[in-house]
C-alpha positions as semicolon CSV with decimal commas, in nm:
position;residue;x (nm);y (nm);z (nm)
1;X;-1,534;0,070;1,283
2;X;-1,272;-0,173;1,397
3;X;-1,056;-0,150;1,707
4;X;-0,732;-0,136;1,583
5;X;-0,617;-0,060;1,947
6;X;-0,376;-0,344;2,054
7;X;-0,246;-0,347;1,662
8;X;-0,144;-0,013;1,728
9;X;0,001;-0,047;2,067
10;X;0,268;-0,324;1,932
11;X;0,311;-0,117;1,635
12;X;0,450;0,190;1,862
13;X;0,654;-0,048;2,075
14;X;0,789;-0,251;1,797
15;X;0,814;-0,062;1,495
16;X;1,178;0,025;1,518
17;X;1,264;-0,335;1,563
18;X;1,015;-0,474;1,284
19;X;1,214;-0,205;1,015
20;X;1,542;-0,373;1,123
21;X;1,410;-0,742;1,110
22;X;1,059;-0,754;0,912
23;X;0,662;-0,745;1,046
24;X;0,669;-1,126;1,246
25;X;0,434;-1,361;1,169
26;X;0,255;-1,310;1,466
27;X;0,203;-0,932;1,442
28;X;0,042;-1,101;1,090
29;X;-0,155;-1,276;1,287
30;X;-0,267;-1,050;1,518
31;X;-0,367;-0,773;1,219
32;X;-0,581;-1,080;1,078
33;X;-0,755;-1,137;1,424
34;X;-0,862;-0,775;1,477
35;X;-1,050;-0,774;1,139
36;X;-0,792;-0,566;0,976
37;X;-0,735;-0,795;0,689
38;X;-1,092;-0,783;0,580
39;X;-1,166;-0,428;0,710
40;X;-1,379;-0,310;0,398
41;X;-1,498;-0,618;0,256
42;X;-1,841;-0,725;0,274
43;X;-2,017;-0,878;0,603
44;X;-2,137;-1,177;0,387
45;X;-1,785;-1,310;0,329
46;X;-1,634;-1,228;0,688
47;X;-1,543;-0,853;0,633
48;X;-1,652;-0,566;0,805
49;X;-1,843;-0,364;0,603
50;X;-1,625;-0,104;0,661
51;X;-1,694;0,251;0,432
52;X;-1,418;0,413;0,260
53;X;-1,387;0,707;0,500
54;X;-1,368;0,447;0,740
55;X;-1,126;0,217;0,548
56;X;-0,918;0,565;0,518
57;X;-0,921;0,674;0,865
58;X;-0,789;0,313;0,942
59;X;-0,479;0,340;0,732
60;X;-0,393;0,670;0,876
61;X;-0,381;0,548;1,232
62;X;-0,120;0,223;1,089
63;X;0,049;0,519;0,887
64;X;0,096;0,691;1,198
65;X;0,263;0,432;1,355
66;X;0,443;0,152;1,101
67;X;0,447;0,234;0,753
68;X;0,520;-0,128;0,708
69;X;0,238;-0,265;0,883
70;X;-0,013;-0,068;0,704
71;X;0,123;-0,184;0,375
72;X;0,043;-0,529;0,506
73;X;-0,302;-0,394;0,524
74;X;-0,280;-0,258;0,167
75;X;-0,148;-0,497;-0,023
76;X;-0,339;-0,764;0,131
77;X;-0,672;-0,559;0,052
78;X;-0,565;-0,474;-0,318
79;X;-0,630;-0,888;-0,361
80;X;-0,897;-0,942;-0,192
81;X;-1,045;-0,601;-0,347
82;X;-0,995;-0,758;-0,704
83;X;-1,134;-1,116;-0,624
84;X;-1,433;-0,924;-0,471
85;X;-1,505;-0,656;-0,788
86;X;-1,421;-0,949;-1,062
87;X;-1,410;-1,307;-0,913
88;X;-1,696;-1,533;-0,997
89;X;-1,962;-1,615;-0,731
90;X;-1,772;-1,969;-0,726
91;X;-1,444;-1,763;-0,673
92;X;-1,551;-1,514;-0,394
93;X;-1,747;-1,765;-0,185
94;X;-1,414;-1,960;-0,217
95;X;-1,112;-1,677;-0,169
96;X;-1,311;-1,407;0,013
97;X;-1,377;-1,589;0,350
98;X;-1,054;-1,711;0,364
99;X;-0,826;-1,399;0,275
100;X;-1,080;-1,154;0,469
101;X;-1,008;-1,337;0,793
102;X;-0,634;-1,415;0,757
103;X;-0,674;-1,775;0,703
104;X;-0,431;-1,715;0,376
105;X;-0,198;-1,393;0,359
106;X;-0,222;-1,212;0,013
107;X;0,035;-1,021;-0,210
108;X;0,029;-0,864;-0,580
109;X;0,294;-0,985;-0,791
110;X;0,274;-0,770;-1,137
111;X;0,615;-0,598;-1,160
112;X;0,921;-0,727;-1,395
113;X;1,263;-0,570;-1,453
114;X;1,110;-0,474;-1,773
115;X;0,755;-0,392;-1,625
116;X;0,707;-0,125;-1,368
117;X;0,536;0,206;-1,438
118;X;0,364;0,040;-1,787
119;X;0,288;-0,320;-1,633
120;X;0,128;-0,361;-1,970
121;X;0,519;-0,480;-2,031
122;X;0,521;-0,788;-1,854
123;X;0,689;-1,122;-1,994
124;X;0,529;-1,378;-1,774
125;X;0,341;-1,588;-1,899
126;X;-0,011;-1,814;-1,898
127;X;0,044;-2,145;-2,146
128;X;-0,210;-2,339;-2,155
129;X;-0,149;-2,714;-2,091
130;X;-0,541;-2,887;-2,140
131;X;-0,767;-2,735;-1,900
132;X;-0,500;-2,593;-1,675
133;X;-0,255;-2,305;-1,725
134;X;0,163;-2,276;-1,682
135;X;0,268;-1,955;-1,551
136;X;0,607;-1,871;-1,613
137;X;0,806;-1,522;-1,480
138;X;0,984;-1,297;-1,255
139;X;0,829;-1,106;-1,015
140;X;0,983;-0,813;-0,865
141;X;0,963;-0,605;-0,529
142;X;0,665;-0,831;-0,395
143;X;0,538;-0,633;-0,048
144;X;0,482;-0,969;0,161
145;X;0,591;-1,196;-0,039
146;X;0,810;-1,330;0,211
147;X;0,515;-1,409;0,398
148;X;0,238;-1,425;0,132
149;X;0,044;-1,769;0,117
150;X;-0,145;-1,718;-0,250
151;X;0,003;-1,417;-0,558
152;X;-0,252;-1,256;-0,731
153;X;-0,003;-1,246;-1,051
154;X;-0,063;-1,071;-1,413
155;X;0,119;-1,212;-1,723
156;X;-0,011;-1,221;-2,082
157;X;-0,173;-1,543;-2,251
158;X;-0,282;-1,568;-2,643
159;X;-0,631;-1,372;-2,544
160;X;-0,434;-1,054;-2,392
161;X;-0,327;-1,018;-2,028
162;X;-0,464;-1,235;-1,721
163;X;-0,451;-1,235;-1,354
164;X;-0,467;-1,523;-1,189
165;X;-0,394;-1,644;-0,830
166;X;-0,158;-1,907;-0,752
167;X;-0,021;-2,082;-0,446
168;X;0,314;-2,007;-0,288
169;X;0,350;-2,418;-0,228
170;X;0,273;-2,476;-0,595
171;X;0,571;-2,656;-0,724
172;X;0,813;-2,399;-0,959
173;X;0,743;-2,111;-0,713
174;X;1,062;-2,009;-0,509
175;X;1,066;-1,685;-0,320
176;X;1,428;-1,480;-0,272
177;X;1,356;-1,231;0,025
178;X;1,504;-0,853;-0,068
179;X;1,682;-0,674;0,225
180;X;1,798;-0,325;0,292
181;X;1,627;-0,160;0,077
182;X;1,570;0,239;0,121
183;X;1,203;0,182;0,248
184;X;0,984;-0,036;0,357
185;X;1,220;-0,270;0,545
186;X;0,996;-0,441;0,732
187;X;0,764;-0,507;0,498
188;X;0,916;-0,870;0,372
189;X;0,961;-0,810;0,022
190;X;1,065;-1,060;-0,185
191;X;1,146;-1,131;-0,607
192;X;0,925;-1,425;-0,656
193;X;0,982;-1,662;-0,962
194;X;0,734;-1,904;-1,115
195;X;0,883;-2,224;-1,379
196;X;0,619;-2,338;-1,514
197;X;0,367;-2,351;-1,223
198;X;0,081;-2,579;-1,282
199;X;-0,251;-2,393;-1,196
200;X;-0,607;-2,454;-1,257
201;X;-0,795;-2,208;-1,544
202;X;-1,054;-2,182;-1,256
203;X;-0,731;-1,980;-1,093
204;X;-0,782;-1,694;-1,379
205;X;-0,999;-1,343;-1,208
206;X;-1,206;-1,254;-1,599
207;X;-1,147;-1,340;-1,935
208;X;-0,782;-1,279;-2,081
209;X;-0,795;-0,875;-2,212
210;X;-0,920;-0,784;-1,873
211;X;-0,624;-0,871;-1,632
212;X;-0,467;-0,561;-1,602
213;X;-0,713;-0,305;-1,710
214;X;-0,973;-0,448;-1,486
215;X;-0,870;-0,683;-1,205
216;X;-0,517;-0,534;-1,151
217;X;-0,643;-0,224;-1,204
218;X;-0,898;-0,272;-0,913
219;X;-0,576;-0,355;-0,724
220;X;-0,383;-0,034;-0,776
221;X;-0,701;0,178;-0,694
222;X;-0,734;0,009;-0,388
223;X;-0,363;0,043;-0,286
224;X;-0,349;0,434;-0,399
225;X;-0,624;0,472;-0,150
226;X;-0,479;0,322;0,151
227;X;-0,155;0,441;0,106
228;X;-0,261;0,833;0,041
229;X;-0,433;0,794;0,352
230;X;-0,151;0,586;0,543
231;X;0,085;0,909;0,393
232;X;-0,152;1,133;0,612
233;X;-0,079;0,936;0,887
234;X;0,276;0,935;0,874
235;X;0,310;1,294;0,818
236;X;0,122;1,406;1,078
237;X;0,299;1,169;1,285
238;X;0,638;1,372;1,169
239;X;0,513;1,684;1,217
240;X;0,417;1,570;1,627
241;X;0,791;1,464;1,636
242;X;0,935;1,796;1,470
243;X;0,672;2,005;1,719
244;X;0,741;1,857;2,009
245;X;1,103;1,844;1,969
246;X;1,128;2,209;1,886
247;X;0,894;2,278;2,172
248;X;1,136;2,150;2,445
249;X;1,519;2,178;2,250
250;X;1,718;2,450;2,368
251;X;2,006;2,638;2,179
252;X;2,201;2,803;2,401
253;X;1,927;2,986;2,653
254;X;1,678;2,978;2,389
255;X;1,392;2,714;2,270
256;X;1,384;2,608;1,938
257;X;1,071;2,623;1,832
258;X;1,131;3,061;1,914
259;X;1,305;3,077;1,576
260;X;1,059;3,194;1,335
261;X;1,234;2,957;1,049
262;X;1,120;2,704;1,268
263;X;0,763;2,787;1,313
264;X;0,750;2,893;0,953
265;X;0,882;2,523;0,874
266;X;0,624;2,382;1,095
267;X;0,337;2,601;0,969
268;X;0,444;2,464;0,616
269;X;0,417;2,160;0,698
270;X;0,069;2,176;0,822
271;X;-0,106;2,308;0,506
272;X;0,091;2,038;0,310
273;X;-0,110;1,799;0,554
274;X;-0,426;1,957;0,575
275;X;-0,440;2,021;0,188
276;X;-0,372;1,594;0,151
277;X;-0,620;1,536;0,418
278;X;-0,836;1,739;0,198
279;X;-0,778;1,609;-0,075
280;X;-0,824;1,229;0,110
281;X;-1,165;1,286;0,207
282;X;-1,250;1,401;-0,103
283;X;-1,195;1,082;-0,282
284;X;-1,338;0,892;0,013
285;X;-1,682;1,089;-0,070
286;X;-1,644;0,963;-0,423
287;X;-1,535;0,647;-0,396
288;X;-1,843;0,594;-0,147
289;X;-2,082;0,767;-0,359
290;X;-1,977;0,549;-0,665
291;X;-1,865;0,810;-0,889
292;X;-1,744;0,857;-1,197
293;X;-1,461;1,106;-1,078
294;X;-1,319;0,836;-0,794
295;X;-1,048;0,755;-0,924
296;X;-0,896;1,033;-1,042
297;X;-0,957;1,212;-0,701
298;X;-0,779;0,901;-0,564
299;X;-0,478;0,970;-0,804
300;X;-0,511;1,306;-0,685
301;X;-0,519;1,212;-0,313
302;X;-0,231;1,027;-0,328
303;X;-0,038;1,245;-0,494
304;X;-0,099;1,526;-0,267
305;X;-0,037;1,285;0,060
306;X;0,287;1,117;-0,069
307;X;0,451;1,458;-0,140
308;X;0,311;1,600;0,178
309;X;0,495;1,278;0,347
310;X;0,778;1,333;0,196
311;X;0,835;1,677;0,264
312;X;0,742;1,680;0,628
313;X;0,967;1,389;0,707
314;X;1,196;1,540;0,544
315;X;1,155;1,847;0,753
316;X;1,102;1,676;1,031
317;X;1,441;1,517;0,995
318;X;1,581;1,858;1,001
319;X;1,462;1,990;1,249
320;X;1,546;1,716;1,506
321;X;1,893;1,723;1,344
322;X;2,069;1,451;1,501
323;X;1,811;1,297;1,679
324;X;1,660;1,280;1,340
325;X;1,905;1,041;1,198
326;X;1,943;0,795;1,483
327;X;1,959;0,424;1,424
328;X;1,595;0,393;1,542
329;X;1,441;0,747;1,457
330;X;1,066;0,752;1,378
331;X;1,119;1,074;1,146
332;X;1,420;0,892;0,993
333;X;1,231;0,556;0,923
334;X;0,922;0,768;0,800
335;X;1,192;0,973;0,584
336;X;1,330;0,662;0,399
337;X;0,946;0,503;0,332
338;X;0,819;0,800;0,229
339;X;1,053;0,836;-0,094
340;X;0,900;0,473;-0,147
341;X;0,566;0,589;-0,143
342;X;0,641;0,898;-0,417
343;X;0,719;0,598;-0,620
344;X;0,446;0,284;-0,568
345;X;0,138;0,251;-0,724
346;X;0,207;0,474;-0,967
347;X;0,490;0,733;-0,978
348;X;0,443;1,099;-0,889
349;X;0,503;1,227;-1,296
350;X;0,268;0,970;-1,413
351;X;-0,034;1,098;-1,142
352;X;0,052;1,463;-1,249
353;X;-0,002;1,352;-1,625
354;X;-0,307;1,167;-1,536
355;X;-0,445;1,511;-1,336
356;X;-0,315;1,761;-1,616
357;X;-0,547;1,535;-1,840
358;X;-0,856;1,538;-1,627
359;X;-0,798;1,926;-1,613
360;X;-0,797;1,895;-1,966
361;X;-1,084;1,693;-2,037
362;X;-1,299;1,887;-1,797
363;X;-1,117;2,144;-1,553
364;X;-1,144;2,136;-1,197
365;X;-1,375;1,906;-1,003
C-alpha cells in the first residue's frame, strides 16, 4: 500500500486555505511523488499495483481530509484507467509511464452545456484533416483543468463518438478557470475550449463507436469508485467533528451530546456510514474478482456513500451550529462538496434507475 502520510499531513494543515485559493502546484507535485497518481496502475508502467480495496481505502483517507485533493486523485486515475483498459500497446508504453508518475497531470473533458447526464449529447467534434484530426468544442466543469497538462476529451466523428487525448499547449486550446462554485473550490476547475486543435489520429483511445461506451465509460467507473469511497471518508470525518463537538459543548450546565436528539442524530449517522462502507467493500470484492455485477455494485456504492455524505455533513453542520458555518469549517467545506458529489459521475436519480433495473433484471445481489 502506499504511504500517503506526508500527503495527508499538508492536506489537514492546508485544506481550508487550498478551498479558498485552489490545490498548488506543489501539493500536485507532491501527490505525484508519493505514488498517488499511479496508485492502482500496473508495476510495469510505474504504478503500484495497488488492489481495489486498496485503491478504496486510499481515497477514504484523502476524503477524510480534502475532498479536493482526492478528486485530483480521481480524475487523474479515470485517464490513466482508460488509456490502460483501451490504449494500444504503442499508446500505454507511451502515456502510462508518464501520467502514472506525474510527469503530465490528467483531466476528463466530456461535459457540454448541452451534454451532462446523457454525454451521448456532445457537439464537439473530430474532422478529419489527412491523417490527423481537428477537434472542435466546449468543455465544461473540467476538475483540474486549470492545472491539467493533456484532456482525455469525447466528441463525435463520422464513425460515432471518439476519445482522444490532446495537449493543453496544442494551439486552439484556451482554458477559462471557474471560481466560487458551491463545491469543490479547490479543485481548479476550468471550461476548456478547443478551435480546431490539430491532433494526431494516433491521439484517438479505439475505433470511433467506442469513445463513450467504452473508453469514457472506463473513466466514469473508475471515478464512481474513488469518489464513493472518498464520500466514506468525508463522512466519517463529519461525524468525528459532530461527536466530538457534542462531547465537550455545554448548554447551560449541561453537555450536548446528553440530549438524546443528539445521540439519536449521531447514531443515524453511523448506520448511513456503515451501510456505504458496506456497500464500498462490496464493489471492491467485485471489481477485484472481475465480475460481471462490478459495476452496478459500484453505482450502488456510490450512491449509498454520496447520500450518506451528504446527510452527515449536513448533520454535522447542525449540530456544531455556528461553529459549523465558519469561514474555514471542515463540516461546512465537506457540506458544500458533498451536494457536488450527489451530482458527478452520474446523478443520484439516474443510479437509482440504473439499481431499480438490476433489481429488475435479476433482484438482489
Amino acid at each position: 500500500m502506499i504511504d500517503p502520510e506526508k500527503v495527508v499531513a499538508a492536506a489537514e494543515a492546508d485544506a481550508a486555505r487550498w478551498d479558498r485559493d485552489g490545490v498548488p502546484d506543489e501539493m500536485i507535485a507532491l501527490v505525484a511523488r508519493a505514488g498517488l497518481l499511479g496508485a492502482d496502475r500496473p508495476a510495469a508502467f510505474g504504478g503500484g499495483g495497488v488492489d481495489a480495496h486498496e485503491l478504496g481505502r486510499l481515497a477514504a483517507t484523502l476524503g477524510a481530509c480534502c475532498t479536493n485533493l482526492r478528486s485530483l486523485v480521481t480524475v487523474h486515475t479515470m485517464v490513466t484507467a482508460a488509456v490502460d483498459r483501451w490504449g494500444t500497446a504503442e499508446q500505454r508504453g507511451d502515456w502510462l509511464p508518464r501520467l502514472t508518475g506525474g510527469e503530465l497531470i490528467a483531466a476528463l473533458a466530456a461535459t457540454e452545456a448541452g451534454a451532462g447526464t446523457e454525454l451521448s449529447a456532445v457537439a464537439t467534434s473530430f474532422e478529419p484533416d489527412g491523417t490527423d484530426r481537428l477537434v472542435s468544442g466546449h468543455k465544461l466543469w473540467v476538475t483540474f483543468g486549470q492545472a491539467a497538462d493533456v484532456f482525455l476529451v469525447l466528441g463525435r466523428a463520422a464513425g460515432g463518438l471518439c476519445a482522444a487525448l490532446v495537449d493543453r499547449d496544442r494551439p486552439g486550446v484556451s482554458v477559462e478557470p471557474v471560481r466560487d462554485q458551491l463545491g469543490l473550490r479547490g479543485a481548479r476547475l476550468a471550461h476548456i475550449r478547443f478551435d480546431r486543435v490539430r491532433i494526431p489520429a494516433a491521439r484517438l483511445l479505439a475505433p470511433p463507436g467506442f469513445g463513450l461506451s467504452h473508453v469514457v465509460g472506463t473513466a466514469l467507473d473508475h471515478g464512481r469508485f474513488t469518489v464513493a469511497w472518498g464520500c466514506v471518508g468525508l463522512a466519517r470525518a463529519c461525524l468525528a467533528d459532530a461527536a466530538a463537538h457534542a462531547a465537550t459543548r455545554l448548554q447551560g450546565d449541561t453537555v450536548l451530546a446528553e440530549h438524546q436528539l443528539i445521540r439519536a442524530a449521531l447514531g443515524r449517522c453511523w448506520v448511513e456510514i456503515a451501510g456505504a462502507q458496506a456497500l464500498c467493500e462490496r464493489a471492491a470484492a467485485a471489481r477485484a474478482a472481475g465480475s460481471p455485477e462490478a459495476i452496478v455494485a459500484t453505482i450502488a456504492a456510490k450512491y449509498a456513500a454520496a447520500r450518506a455524505a451528504a446527510t452527515v455533513s449536513e448533520q454535522a453542520v447542525q449540530v456544531l451550529g455556528a461553529a459549523g458555518c465558519a469561514p474555514d469549517s471542515r463540516v461546512g467545506r465537506f457540506y458544500r462538496d458533498a451536494k457536488v458529489m450527489q451530482i458527478i459521475e452520474g446523478a443520484q436519480e439516474v443510479a437509482e434507475v440504473t439499481i431499480g433495473e438490476r433489481v429488475l433484471r435479476g433482484g438482489a445481489w
